[in-house]
PAZAPA-4460 file (N, C-alpha, C; in steps of 0.05 Angstrom, whole numbers, plus 32768, in hexadecimal, padded with zeros to 4 digits):
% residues 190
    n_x    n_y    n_z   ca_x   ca_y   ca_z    c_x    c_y    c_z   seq   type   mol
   81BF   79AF   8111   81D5   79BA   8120   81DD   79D4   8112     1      X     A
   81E3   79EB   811F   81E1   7A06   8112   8205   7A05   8109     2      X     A
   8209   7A0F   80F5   8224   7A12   80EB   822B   7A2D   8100     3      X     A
   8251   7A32   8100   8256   7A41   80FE   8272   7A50   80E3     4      X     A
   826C   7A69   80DA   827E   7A6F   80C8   8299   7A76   80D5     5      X     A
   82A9   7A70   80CF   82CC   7A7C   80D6   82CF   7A95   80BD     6      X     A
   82E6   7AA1   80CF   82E5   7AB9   80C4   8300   7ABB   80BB     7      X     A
   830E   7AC9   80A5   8329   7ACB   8099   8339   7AC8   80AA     8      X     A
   8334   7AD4   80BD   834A   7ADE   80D1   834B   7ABB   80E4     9      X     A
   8338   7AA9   80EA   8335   7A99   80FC   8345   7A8A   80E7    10      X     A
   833B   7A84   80CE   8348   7A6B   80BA   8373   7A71   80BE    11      X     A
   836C   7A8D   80BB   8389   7A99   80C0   8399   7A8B   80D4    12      X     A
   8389   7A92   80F0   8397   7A88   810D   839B   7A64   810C    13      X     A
   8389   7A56   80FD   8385   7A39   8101   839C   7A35   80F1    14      X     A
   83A4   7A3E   80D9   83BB   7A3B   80C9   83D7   7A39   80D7    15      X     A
   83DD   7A5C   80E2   83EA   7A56   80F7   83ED   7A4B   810E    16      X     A
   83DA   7A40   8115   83E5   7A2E   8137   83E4   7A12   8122    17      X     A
   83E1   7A0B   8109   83DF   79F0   80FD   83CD   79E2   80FF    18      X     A
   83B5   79E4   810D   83A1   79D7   8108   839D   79D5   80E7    19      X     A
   8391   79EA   80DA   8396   79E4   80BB   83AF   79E1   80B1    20      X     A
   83B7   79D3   80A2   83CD   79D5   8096   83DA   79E7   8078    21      X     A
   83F1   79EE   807E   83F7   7A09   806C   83FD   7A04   8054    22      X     A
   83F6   79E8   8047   83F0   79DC   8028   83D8   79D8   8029    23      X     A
   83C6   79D8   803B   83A7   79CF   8032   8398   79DF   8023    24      X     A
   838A   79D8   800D   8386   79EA   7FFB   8365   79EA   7FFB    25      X     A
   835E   79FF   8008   8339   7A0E   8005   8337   7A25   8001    26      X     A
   831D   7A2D   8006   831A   7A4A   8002   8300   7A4E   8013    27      X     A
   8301   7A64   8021   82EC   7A66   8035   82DA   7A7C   802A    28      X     A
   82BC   7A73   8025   82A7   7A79   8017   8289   7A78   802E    29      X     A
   8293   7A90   8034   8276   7A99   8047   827A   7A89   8060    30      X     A
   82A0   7A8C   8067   829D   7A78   807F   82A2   7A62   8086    31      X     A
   82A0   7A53   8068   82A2   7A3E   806A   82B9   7A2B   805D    32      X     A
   82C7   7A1C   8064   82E4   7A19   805D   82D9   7A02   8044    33      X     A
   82E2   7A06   802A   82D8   79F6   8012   82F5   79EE   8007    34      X     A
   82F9   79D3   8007   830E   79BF   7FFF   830A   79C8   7FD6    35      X     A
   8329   79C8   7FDA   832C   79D0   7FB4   8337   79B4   7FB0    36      X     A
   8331   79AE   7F93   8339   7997   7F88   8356   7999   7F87    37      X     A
   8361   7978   7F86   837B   7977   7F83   8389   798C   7F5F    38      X     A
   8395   7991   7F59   8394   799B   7F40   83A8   7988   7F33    39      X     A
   8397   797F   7F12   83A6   7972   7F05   83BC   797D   7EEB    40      X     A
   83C0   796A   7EDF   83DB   7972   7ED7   83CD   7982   7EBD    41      X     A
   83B8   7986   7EAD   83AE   7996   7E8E   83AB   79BA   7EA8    42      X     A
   839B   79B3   7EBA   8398   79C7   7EC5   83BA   79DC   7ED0    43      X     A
   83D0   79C6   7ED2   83E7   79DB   7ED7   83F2   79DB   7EBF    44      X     A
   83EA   79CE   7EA6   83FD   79D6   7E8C   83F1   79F1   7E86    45      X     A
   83DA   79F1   7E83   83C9   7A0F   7E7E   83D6   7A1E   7E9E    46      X     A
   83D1   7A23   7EB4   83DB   7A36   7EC3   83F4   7A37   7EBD    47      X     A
   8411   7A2B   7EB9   8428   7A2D   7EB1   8429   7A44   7E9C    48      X     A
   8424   7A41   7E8A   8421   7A4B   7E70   8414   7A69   7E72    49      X     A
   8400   7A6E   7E7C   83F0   7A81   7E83   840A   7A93   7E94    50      X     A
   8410   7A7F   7EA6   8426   7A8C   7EBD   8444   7A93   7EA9    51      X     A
   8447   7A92   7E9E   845A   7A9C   7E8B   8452   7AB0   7E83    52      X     A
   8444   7AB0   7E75   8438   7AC8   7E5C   843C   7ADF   7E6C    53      X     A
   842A   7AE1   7E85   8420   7AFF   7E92   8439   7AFE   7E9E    54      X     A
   8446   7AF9   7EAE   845C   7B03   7EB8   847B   7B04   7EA7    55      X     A
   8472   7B07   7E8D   8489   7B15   7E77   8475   7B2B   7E71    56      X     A
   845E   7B27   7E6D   8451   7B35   7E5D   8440   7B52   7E74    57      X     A
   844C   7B4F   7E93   8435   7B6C   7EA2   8449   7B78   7EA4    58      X     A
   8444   7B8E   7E9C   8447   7BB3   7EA6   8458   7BB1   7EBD    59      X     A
   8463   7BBF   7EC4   8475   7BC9   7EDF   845C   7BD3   7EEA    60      X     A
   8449   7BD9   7EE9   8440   7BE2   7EFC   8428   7BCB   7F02    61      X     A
   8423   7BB6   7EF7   8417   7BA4   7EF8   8419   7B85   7F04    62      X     A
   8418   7B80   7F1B   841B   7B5D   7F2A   8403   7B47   7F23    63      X     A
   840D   7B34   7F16   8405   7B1D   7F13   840B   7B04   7F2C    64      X     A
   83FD   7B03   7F3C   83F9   7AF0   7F4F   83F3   7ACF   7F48    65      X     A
   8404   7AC3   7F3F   83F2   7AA2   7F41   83EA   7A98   7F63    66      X     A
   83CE   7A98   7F5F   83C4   7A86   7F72   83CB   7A98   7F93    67      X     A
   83C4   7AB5   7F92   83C8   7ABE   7FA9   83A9   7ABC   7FBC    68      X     A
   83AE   7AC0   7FD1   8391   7AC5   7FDD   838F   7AD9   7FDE    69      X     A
   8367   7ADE   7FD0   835D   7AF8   7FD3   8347   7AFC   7FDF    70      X     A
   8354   7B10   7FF5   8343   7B07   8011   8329   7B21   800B    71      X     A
   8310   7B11   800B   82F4   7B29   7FF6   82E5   7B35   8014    72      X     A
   82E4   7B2A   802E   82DB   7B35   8046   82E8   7B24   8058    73      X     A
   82DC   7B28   806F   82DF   7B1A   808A   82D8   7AF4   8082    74      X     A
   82CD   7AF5   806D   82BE   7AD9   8075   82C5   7ACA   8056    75      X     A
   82D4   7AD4   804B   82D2   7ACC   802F   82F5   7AD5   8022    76      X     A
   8304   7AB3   801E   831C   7AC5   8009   8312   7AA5   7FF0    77      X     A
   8321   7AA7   7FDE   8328   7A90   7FC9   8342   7AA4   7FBD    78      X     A
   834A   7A90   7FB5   8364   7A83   7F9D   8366   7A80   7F86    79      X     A
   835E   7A99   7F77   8361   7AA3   7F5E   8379   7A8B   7F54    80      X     A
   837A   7A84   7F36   8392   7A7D   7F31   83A9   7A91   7F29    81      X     A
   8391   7AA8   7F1E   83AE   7ABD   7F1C   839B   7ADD   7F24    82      X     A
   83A9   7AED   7F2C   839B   7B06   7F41   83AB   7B1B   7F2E    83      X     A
   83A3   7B2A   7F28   83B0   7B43   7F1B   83A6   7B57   7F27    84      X     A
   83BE   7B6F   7F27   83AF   7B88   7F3E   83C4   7B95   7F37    85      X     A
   83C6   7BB2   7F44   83DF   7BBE   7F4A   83F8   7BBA   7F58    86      X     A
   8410   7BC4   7F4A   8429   7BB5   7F5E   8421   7BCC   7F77    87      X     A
   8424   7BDE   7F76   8423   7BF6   7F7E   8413   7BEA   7FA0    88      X     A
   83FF   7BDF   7F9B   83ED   7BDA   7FB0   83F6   7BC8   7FC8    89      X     A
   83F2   7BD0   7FDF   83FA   7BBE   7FFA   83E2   7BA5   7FF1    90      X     A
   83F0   7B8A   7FF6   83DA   7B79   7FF3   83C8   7B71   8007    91      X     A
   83D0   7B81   8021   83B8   7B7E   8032   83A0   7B92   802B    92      X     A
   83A4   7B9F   8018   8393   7BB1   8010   8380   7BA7   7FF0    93      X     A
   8393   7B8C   7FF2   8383   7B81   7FD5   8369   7B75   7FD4    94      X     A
   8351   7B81   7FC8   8333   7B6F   7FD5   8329   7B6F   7FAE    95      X     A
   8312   7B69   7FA6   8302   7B69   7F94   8309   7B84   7F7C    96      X     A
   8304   7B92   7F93   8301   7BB4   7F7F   831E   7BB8   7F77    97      X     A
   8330   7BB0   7F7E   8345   7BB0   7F7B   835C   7BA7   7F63    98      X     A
   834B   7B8A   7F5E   835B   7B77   7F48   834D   7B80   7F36    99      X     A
   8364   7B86   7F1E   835D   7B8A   7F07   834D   7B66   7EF2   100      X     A
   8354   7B56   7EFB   8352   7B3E   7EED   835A   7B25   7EFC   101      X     A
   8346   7B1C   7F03   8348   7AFF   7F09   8348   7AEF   7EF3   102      X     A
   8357   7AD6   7EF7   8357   7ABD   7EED   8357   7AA0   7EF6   103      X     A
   8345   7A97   7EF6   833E   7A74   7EFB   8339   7A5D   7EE2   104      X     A
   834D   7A4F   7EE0   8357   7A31   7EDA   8346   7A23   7EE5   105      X     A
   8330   7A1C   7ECF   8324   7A04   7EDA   8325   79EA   7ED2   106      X     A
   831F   79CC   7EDE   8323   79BC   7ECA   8301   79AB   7ED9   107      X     A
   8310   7997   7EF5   82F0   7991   7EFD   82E4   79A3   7F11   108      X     A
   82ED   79C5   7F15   82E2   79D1   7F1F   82D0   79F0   7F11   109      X     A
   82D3   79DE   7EFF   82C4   79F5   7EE3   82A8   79FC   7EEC   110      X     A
   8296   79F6   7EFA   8278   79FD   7EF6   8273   7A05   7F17   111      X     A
   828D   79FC   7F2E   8294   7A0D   7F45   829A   7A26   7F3B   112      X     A
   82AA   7A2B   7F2E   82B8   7A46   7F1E   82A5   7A4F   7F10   113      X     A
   8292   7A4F   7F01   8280   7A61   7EF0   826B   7A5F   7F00   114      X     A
   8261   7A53   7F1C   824E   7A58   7F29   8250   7A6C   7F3F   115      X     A
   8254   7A5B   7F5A   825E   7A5E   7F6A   8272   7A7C   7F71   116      X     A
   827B   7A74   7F5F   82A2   7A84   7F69   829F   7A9A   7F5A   117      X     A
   828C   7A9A   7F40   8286   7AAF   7F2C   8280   7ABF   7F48   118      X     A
   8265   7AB8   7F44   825D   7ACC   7F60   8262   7ADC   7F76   119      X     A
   8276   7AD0   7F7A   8284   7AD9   7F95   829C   7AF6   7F8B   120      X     A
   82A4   7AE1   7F6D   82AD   7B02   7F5C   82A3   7B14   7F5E   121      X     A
   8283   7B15   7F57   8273   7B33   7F48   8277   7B37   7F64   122      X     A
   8266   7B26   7F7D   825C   7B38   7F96   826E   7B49   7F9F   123      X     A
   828F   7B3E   7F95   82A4   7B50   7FA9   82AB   7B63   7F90   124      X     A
   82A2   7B63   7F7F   82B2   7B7F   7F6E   82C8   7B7B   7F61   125      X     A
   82CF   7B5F   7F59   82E1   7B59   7F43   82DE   7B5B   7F1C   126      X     A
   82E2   7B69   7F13   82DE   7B83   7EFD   82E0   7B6B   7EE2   127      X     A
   82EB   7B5D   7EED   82F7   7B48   7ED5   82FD   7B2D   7ED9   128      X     A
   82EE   7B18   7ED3   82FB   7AFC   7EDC   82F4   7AEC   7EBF   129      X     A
   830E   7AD6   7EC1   830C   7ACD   7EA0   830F   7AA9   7EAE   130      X     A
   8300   7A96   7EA8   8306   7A7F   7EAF   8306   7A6E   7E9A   131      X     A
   831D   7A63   7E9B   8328   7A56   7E80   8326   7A35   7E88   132      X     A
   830F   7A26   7E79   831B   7A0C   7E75   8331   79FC   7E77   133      X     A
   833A   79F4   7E78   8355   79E0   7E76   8351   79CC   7E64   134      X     A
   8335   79C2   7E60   8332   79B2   7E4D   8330   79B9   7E34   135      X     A
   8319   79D2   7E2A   8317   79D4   7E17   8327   79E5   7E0A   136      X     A
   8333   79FB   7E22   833E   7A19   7E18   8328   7A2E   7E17   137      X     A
   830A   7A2E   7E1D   8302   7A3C   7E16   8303   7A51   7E29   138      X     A
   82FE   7A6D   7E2B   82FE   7A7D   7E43   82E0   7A8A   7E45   139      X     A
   82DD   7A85   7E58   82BC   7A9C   7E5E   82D3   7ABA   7E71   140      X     A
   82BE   7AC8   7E63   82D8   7AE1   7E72   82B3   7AEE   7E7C   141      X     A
   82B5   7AFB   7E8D   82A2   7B06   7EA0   82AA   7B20   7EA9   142      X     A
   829E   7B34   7E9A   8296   7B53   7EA0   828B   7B65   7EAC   143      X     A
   828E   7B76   7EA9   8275   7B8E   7EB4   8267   7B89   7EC5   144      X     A
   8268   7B8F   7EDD   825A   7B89   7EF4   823D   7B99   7EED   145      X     A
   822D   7B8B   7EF6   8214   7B95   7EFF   8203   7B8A   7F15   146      X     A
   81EE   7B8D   7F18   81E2   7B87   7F2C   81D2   7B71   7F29   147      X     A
   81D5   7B5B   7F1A   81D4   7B49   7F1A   81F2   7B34   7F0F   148      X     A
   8209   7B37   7F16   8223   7B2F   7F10   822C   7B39   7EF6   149      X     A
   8233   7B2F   7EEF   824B   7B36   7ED6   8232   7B3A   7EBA   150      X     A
   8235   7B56   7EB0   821F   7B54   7E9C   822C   7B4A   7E7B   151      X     A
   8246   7B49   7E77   8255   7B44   7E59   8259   7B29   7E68   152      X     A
   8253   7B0F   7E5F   8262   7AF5   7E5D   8260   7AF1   7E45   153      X     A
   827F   7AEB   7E3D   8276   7AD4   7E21   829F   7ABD   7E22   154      X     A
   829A   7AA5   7E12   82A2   7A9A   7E17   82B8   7A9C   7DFB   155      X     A
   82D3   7A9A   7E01   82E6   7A9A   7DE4   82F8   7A85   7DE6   156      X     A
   8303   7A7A   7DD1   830A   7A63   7DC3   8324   7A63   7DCA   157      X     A
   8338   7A53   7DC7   8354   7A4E   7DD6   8367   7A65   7DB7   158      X     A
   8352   7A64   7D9D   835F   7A80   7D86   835B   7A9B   7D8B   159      X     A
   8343   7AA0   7D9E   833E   7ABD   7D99   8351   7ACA   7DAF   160      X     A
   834F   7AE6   7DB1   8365   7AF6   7DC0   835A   7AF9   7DDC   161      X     A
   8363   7B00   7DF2   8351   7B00   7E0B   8361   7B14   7E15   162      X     A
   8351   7B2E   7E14   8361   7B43   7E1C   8354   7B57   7E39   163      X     A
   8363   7B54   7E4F   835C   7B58   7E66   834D   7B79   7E61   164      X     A
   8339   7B85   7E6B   8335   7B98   7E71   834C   7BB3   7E78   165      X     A
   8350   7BAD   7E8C   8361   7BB8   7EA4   837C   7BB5   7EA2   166      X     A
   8383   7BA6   7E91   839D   7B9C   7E8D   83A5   7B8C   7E6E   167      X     A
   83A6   7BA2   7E5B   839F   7B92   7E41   83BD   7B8B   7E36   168      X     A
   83D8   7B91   7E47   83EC   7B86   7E41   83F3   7B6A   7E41   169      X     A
   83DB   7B5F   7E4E   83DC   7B3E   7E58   83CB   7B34   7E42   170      X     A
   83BF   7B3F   7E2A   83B5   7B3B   7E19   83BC   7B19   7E07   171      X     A
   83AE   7B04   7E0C   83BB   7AE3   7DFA   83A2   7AE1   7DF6   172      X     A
   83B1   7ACB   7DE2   839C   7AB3   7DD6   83A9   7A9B   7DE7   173      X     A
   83A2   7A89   7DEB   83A9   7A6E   7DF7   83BA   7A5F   7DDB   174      X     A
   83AD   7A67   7DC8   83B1   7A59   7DB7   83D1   7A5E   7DB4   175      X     A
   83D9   7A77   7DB3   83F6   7A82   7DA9   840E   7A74   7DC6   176      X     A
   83FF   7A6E   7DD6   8414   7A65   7DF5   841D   7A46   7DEA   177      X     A
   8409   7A32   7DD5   840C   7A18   7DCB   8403   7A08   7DDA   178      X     A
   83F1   7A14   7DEA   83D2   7A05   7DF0   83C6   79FC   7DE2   179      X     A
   83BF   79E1   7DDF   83A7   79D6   7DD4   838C   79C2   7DDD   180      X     A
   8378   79CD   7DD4   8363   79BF   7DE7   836D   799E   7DEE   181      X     A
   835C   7998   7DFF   836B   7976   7E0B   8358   795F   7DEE   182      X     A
   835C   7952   7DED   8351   793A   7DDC   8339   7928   7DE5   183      X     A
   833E   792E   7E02   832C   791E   7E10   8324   7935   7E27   184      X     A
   830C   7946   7E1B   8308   795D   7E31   82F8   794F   7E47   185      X     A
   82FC   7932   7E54   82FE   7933   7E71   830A   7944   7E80   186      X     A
   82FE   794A   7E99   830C   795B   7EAB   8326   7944   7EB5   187      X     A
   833D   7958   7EB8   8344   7942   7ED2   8348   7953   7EE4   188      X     A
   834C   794A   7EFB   8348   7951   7F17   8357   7970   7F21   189      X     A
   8353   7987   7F27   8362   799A   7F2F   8374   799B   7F46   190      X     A
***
């Protein structure tokens, strides 16, 4: 049976007439509407915490978004957990090339997020994406675009400093927020 893709704008209209509902939580990837995990509670102590820091810590001229949609074409947005860009900027004008730094909280959607969703970063022109464990603390932060995705990955520890490119006033360690890796780095559920 041949699929068909829905398009931003169609997921949009279904929202509004309620067919989808306006808490249902996916992200549409080539069209296709993809169910996000419930998110558990290690995964919002780390977004909490994170969500403090940067919004004492950005620029006036700098917006920190938790969890906005960033719509990358016609056929494709996801749900950064946190979107950094210009305040300055209309956000219908916000795409890839745009955000200075993405961020994704993972816990059992960690290897969706460094696969998958990585990807969908480089293809749209997102300059900076850092995905932080929940379990362990560790962060893989993902660089330099090239033409084969992000050419700098490397992965830092919940002590070392993680300092945004594009935005080095948002500059932490996880460690200094009083984060500590979990005891039992099971995922639990996002």
């Amino acid at each position: 049976m041949e699929r068909r893709a829905f398009t931003v704008e169609e997921v949009e209209a279904m929202v509004a007439a309620g067919i989808v509902g306006e808490d249902e939580r996916f992200e549409l990837i080539g069209g296709e509407m993809v169910p996000m995990s419930p998110k558990g509670a290690r995964h919002e102590m780390v977004k909490i915490e994170l969500n403090r820091w940067f919004q004492v810590m950005a620029p006036k001229d700098v917006s920190v978004a938790p969890e906005t949609t960033l719509r990358l074409d016609r056929l494709n947005f996801i749900e950064p957990d946190f979107c950094v860009f210009d305040r300055a900027l209309d956000l219908t004008k916000l795409d890839g090339s745009r955000v200075r730094l993405a961020v994704e909280v993972a816990a059992s959607s960690l290897a969706y997020d460094l696969g998958r969703k990585i990807g969908l970063y480089a293809a749209f022109g997102v300059p900076e994406v850092w995905v932080v464990d929940a379990a362990t603390l560790v962060t893989r932060i993902h660089r330099r675009l090239g033409a084969e995705g992000y050419a700098d990955v490397r992965d830092l520890g919940p002590a070392e400093r993680l300092v945004p490119v594009r935005a080095p006033a948002l500059a932490v360690t996880l460690a200094e927020l009083g984060l500590t890796p979990a005891r039992d780095p099971a995922p639990d559920p996002e």
